[in-house]
Every structure is written in structure tokens, then in C-alpha cells.
C-alpha positions in Angstrom: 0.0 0.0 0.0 1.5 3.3 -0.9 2.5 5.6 2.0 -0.2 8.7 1.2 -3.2 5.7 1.4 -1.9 5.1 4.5 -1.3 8.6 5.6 -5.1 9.1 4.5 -6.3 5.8 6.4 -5.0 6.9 9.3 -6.3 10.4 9.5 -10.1 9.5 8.1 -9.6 6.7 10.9 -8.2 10.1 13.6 -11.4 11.9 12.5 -13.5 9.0 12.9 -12.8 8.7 16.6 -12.4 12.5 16.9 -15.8 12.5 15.8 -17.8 9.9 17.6 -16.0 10.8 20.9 -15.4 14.8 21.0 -11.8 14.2 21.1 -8.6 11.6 21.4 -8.2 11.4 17.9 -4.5 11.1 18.8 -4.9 8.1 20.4 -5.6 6.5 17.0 -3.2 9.0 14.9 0.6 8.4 16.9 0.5 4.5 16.9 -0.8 4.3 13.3 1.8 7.0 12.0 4.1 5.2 13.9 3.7 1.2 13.5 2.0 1.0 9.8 2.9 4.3 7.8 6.7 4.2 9.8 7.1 7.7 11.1 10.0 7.7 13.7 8.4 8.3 17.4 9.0 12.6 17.5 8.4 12.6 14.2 4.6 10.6 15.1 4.3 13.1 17.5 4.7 16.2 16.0 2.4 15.0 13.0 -0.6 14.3 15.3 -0.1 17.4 16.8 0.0 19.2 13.1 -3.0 17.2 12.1 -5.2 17.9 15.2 -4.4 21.3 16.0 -6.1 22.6 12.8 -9.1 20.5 14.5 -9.0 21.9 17.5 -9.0 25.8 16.5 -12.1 24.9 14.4 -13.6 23.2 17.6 -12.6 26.7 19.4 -14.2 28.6 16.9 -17.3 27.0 16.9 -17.9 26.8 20.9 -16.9 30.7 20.6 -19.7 31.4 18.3 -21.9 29.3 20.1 -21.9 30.2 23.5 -19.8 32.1 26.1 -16.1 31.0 26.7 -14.2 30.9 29.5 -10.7 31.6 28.8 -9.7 31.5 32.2 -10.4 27.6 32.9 -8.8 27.1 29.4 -5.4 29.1 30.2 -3.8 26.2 32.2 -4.1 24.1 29.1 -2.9 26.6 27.0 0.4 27.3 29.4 0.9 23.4 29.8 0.9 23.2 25.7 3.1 25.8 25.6 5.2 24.5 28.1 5.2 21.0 26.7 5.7 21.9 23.1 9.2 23.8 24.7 10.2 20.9 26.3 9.7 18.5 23.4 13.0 18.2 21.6 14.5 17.6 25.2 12.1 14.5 26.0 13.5 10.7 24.3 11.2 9.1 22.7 10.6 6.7 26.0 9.5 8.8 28.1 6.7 10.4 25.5 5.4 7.0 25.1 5.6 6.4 28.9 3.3 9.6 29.3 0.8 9.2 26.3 0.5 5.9 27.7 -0.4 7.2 30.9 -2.5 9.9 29.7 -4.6 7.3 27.7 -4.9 4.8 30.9 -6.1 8.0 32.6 -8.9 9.0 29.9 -9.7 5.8 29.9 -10.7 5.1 33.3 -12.3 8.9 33.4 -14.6 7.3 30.9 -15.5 4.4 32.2 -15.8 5.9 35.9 
């Protein structure tokens, strides 16, 4: 299979879950960037992040239009992004699999519970 059908798989299948769930389309985009299309770890990484951010600002704009925001609960996300998109080029490749690993355990039993 040639590596843009996979590229495209991958994303319609990080929308799909975007879309039924409001989110975590990243948990489907890094392992399938990084076991079938190949992408080295970082470079997984920083693709999901290019592929949902563009997402997420349309997300943002919408919930603006639609109803009041409230920028203050949302700027300790926006300083940890910040924060963590600094500290990314210092961070191996073990120990951002360690944490998106915990972060999914942790969505995951937020879910359930």
C-alpha cells in the first residue's frame, strides 16, 4: 500500500474517533503514524499534533460562536501546551510513550468511571 493511502487511512480513521467521541483522535493518529505508515516516534508526534491542532482551533471557533467561553479555565491548558511543546526536543522518545500511555490509561478510566 502506498504511504499517502496510509497517511489518508490513518487520519479519516483520527477523525473518525475525533468525531464519535469529541476528542482523542491522537490516540488512534501516533501508533498508526508510527507502526504501519513508519514515522519515527518525535516525528509521530509532531504529526498528530499538526494534524489535530487545525481540528482543534475549528472546535474553538465554533464553541466561541456558540456560546460564552471561558478563557480563564482554558489558560492552564494553553500554558501546559506551551510549556510542553518547549520541552519537546529535550524529552526521548521513552519517556513520551511512557506519558501518552499514561494519559490514555487515565482518559480511559475517566470514561468508564
Amino acid at each position: 500500500m502506498q504511504a499517502k493511502t496510509k497517511y489518508a487511512l490513518s487520519g479519516t480513521a483520527a477523525g473518525l474517533v475525533n468525531g464519535l467521541f469529541g476528542g482523542g483522535g491522537g490516540m488512534v493518529l501516533v501508533p498508526l503514524l508510527n507502526g504501519w505508515c513508519g514515522l519515527a516516534g518525535k516525528q509521530a508526534f509532531a504529526t498528530c499534533v499538526a494534524a489535530i491542532l487545525p481540528l482543534s482551533a475549528v472546535s474553538a471557533a465554533v464553541y466561541l460562536l456558540r456560546q460564552p467561553f471561558d478563557w480563564a479555565a482554558a489558560l492552564p491548558y494553553l500554558i501546559g501546551g506551551l510549556g510542553g511543546g518547549r520541552l519537546f526536543r529535550r524529552v526521548s522518545v521513552t519517556w513520551l510513550r511512557g506519558l501518552f500511555a499514561a494519559f490514555l490509561l487515565y482518559g480511559g478510566v475517566r470514561y468508564i468511571l
